[in-house]
C-alpha positions in Angstrom: 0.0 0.0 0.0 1.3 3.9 -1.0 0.7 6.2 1.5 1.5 9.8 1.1 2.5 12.6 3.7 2.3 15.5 2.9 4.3 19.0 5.2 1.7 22.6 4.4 2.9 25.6 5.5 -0.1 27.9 6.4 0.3 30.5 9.3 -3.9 31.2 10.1 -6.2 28.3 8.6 -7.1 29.5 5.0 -7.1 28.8 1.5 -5.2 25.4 2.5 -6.6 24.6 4.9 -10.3 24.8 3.1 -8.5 22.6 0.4 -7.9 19.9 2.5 -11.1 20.1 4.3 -12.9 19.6 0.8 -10.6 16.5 0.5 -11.1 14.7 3.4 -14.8 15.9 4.5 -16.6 13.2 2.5 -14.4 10.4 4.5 -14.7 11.9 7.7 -18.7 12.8 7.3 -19.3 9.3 6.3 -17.3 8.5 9.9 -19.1 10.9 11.7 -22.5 9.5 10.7 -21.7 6.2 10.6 -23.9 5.6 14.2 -25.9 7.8 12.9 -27.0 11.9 13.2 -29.2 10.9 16.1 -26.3 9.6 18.0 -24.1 12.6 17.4 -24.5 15.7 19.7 -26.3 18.9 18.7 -24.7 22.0 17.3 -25.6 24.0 20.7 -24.0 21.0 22.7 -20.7 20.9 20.9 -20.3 24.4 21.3 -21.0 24.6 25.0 -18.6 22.3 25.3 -16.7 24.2 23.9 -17.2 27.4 25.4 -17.3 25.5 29.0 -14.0 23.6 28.4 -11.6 24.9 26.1 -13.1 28.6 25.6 -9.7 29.9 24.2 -10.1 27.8 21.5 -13.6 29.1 20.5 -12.6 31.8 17.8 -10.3 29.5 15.4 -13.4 26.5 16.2 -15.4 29.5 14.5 -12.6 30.3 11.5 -12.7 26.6 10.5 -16.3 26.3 10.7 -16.6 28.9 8.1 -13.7 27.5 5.9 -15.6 24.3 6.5 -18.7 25.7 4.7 -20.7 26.7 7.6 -23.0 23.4 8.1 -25.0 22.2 11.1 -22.9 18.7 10.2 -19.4 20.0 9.5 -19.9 22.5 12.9 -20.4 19.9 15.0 -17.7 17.5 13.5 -15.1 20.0 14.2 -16.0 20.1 17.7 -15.0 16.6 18.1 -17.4 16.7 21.3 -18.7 13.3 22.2 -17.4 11.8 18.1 -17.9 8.1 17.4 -15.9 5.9 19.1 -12.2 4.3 17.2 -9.6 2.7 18.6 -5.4 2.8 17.9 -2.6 1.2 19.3 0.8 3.0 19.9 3.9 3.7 21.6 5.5 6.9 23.1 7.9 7.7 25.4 9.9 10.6 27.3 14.0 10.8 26.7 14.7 12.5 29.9 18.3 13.1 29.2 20.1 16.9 28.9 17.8 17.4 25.6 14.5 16.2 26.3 12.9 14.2 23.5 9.7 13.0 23.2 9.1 9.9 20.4 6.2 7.9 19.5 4.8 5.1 17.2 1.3 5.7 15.8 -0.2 2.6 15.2 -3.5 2.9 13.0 -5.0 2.0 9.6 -3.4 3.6 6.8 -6.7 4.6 5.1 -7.8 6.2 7.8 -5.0 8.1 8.5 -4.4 11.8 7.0 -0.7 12.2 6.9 -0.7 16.1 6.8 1.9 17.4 8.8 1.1 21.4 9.4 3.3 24.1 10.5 0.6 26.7 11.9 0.3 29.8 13.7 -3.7 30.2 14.6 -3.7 31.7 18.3 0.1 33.3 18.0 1.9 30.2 18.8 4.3 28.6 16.5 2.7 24.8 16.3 3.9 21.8 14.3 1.5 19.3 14.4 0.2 15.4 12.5 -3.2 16.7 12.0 -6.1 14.9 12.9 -9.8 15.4 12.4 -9.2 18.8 10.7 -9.3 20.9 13.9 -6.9 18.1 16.3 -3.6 16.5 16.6 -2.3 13.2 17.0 0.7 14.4 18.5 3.5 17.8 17.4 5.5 20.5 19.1 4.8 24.3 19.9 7.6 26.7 19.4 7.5 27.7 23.8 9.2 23.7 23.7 6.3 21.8 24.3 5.8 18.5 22.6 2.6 16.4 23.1 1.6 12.7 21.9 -1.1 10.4 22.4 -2.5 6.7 22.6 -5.1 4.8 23.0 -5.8 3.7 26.6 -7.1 0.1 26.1 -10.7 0.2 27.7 -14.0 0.3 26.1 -15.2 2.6 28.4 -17.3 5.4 25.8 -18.8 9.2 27.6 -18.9 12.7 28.0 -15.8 14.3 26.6 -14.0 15.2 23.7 -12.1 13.4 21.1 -8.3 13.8 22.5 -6.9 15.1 19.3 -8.8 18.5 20.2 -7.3 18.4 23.6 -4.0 17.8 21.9 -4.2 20.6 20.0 -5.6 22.8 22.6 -2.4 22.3 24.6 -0.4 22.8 21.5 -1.8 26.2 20.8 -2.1 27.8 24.4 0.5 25.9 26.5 4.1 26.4 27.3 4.9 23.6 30.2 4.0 20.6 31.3 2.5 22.3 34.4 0.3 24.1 32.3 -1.1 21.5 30.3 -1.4 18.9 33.0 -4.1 21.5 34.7 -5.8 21.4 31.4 -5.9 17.7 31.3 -7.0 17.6 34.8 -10.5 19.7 34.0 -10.8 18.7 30.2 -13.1 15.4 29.6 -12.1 13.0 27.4 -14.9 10.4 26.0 -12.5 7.8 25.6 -9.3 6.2 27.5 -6.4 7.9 26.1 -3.2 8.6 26.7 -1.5 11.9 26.8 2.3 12.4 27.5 4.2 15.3 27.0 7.6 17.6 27.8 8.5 20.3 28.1 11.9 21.7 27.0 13.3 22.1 30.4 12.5 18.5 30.5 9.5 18.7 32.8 7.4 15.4 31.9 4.3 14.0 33.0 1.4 11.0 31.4 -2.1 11.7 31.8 -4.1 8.5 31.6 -7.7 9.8 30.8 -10.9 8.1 31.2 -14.7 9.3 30.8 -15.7 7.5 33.5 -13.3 8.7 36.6 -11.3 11.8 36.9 -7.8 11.6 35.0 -4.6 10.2 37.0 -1.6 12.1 36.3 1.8 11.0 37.0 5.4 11.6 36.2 6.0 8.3 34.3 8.0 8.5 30.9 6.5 5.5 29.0 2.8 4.9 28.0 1.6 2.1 25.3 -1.9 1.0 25.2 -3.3 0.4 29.3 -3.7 2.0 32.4 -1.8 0.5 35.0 -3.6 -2.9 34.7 -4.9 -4.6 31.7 -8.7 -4.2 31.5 -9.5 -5.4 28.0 -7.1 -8.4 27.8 -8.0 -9.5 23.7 -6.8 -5.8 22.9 -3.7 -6.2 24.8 -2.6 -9.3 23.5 -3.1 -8.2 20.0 -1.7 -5.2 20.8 1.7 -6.6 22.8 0.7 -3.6 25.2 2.8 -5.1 27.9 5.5 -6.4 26.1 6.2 -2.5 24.1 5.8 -0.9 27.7 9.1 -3.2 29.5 11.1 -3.1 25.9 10.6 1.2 26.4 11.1 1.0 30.8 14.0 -1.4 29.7 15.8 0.5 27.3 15.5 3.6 29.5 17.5 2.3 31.8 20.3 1.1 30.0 23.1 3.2 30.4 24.8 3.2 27.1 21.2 4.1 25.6 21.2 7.3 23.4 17.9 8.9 22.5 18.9 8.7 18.7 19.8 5.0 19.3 15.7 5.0 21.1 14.2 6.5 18.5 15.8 3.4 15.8 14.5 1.2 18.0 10.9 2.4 17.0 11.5 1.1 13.2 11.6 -2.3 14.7 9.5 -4.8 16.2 8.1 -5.1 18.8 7.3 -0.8 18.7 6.9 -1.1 15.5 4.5 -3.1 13.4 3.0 -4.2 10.1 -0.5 -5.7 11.1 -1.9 -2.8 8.8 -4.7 -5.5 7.4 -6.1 -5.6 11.9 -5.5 -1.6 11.8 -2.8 -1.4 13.9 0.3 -1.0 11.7 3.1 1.4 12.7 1.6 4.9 10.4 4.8 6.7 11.3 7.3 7.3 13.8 7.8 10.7 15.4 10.8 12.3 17.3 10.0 15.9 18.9 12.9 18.2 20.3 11.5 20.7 22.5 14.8 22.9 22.8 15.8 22.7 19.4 12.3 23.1 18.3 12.8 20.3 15.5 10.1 18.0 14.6 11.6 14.3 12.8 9.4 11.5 11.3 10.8 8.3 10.8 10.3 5.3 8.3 12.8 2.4 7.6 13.3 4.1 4.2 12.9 7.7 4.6 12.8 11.0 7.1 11.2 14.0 7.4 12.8 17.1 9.3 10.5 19.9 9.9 11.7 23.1 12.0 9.7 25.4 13.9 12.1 28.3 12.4 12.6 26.7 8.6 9.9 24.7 7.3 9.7 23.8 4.0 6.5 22.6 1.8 7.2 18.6 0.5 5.5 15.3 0.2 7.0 12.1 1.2 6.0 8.8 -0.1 5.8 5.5 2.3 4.9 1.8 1.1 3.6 -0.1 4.2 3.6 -3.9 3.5 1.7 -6.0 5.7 3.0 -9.1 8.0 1.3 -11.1 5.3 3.6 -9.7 2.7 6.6 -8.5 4.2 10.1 -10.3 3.6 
C-alpha cells in the first residue's frame, strides 16, 4: 500500500486549509455518521462544550467552521465533542536526558489516517503538528518547547468528553509547560481512554491516563503504550503486545549506554513497531519531537522527514507499508 504525507505551510487556517477540508470531509462525514445523526450531539451541545472547556479555543473553532462551509454537520464534526468511538494502538515515550525528547509510534489504519503534517500559527503560537480530524492532533511541538503525543488507553469505556486530538491541539496552541497542560488535562473530559504524554523543554514530563468514566490520574512516568496500569481489556492487549512495548521502552530507558537517537531506531523495529496494517494497527509513522531545538523528525525504515519550527519547507514524502502477510 502507498501512503502519502504530505508538510503545508499555512500560518492562520485559510485557502489550504479549506482545500484539504474539501478533500477529506466526505471520509470523515461518512465516519461521523456512521452511528448515525441521532447519535451525534447537537450543534448547541458541541459548542457549549466548547465554550465551557476549552473557551480559548472558541474563535479559530469558528474560523474553521466557516472555511468548512458553515453546516450544522461540519460544525459539530469539528468540535469533536462526544465523536464516534475508534480505537489505535501506539507507543511513546519521554528521553529525559540533557535534551529532552519525546518519540512515538502511531499505530492505525493507513486509510484512515491523513498524513498532513502542518506548521501553523492560529492563536500566536508557533505549532507543528500530524493533523487529525481537521481541527486536532495526533501528537507535534509548539515553538515555547512543548511536545505532546497520544494513545489509546485500552478500555471500552465510551462518555462525555472530547475526542483527544482537540485536547491535543488545545495544549499545543495555548500551553508552554508541562504544568500548564497537566491542569488542562485535569479539568478537560475526554470520551474515551487515552493517553497523553508530553515535555516540556526544560524537561519537565508528565502521562495523563484519561478516562470518561473517573477523573484523570496524572503522573510523572515517561513511558505509556496501550493500558492504564492494569490490563482491563485483555483481547486488545494481546493483539496489541501492550505489555510487552511498555518493559522493551522502561528497559531500554535504563540502559546506560542508551542514546535517544539509538531510542528513536529502536521504534523502526519490532516489537514498537508493526506491520498488522490489514487488523489496523500497523506502525503509520514514527515521530521524534525536540522541544529545545524546536525540530520536529518523522521516521520510516526508508525515509525521514525534518520539519523546523524556524525553517519549514513545503514537501510530500511517499511511504509503502507492506503487511505481515507480505513482508520479507
Amino acid at each position: 500500500m502507498r501512503f502519502q504525507f504530505q508538510t503545508i505551510d499555512e500560518p492562520y487556517a485559510g485557502e489550504k486549509w479549506q482545500a484539504l477540508f474539501s478533500r477529506l470531509w466526505p471520509a470523515y462525514k461518512s465516519w461521523y455518521l456512521s452511528q448515525g445523526l441521532e447519535g451525534r450531539p447537537t450543534y448547541l451541545e458541541c459548542r457549549e462544550a466548547l465554550e465551557r472547556y476549552l473557551p480559548r479555543f472558541l474563535p479559530t473553532y469558528e474560523t474553521l467552521c466557516e472555511l468548512g462551509g458553515g453546516s450544522d454537520l461540519a460544525a459539530r464534526f469539528l468540535s469533536l465533542w462526544k465523536p464516534p468511538a475508534y480505537i489505535a494502538g501506539c507507543s511513546q515515550v519521554v528521553w529525559p536526558g540533557d535534551e529532552p525528547v519525546l518519540i512515538r509510534n502511531y499505530d492505525y489504519a493507513p486509510e484512515a489516517s491523513d498524513g498532513i503534517i502542518l506548521r501553523s500559527c492560529w492563536n500566536g503560537m508557533k505549532v507543528i503538528a500530524m493533523v487529525d480530524s481537521m481541527s486536532g492532533a495526533l501528537d507535534g511541538i509548539n515553538e515555547a518547547g512543548l511536545a505532546v503525543s497520544l494513545t489509546f488507553g485500552g478500555r471500552r469505556v465510551v462518555g462525555e468528553g472530547f475526542g483527544v486530538p482537540i485536547i491535543v491541539r488545545y495544549l499545543l496552541e495555548f500551553c508552554e509547560t508541562a504544568r500548564e497542560a497537566g491542569e488542562v488535562l485535569r479539568r478537560t473530559p475526554s470520551f474515551m481512554a487515552h493517553n497523553v504524554t508530553l515535555v516540556d523543554r526544560k524537561g519537565n514530563f508528565l502521562t495523563a491516563f484519561l478516562s470518561p468514566d473517573k477523573p484523570p490520574v496524572i503522573r510523572q512516568v515517561p513511558v505509556a503504550t496501550n493500558h492504564q496500569g492494569t490490563v482491563e481489556w485483555h483481547n486488545h492487549a494481546r493483539a496489541t503486545a501492550t505489555l510487552e512495548r511498555e518493559n522493551f521502552l522502561s528497559f531500554r530507558l535504563a540502559d546506560s549506554e542508551m542514546t535517544a537517537e539509538r531510542l528513536a531506531q529502536a521504534f523502526l523495529y519490532p516489537p514498537l513497531y508493526t506491520r498488522a496494517y490489514e487488523h489496523g494497527f500497523g506502525t503509520i509513522y514514527t515521530a521524534v519531537y525536540y522541544p529545545k531545538r524546536g525540530v520536529a523528525e518523522y521516521l520510516w525504515p526508508d525515509g525521514t522527514i525534518t520539519c523546523q519550527l524556524d525553517d519549514f519547507h513545503e514537501d510530500t514524502h511517499e511511504v509503502i507499508f507492506q503487511p505481515l502477510s507480505t513482508a520479507g
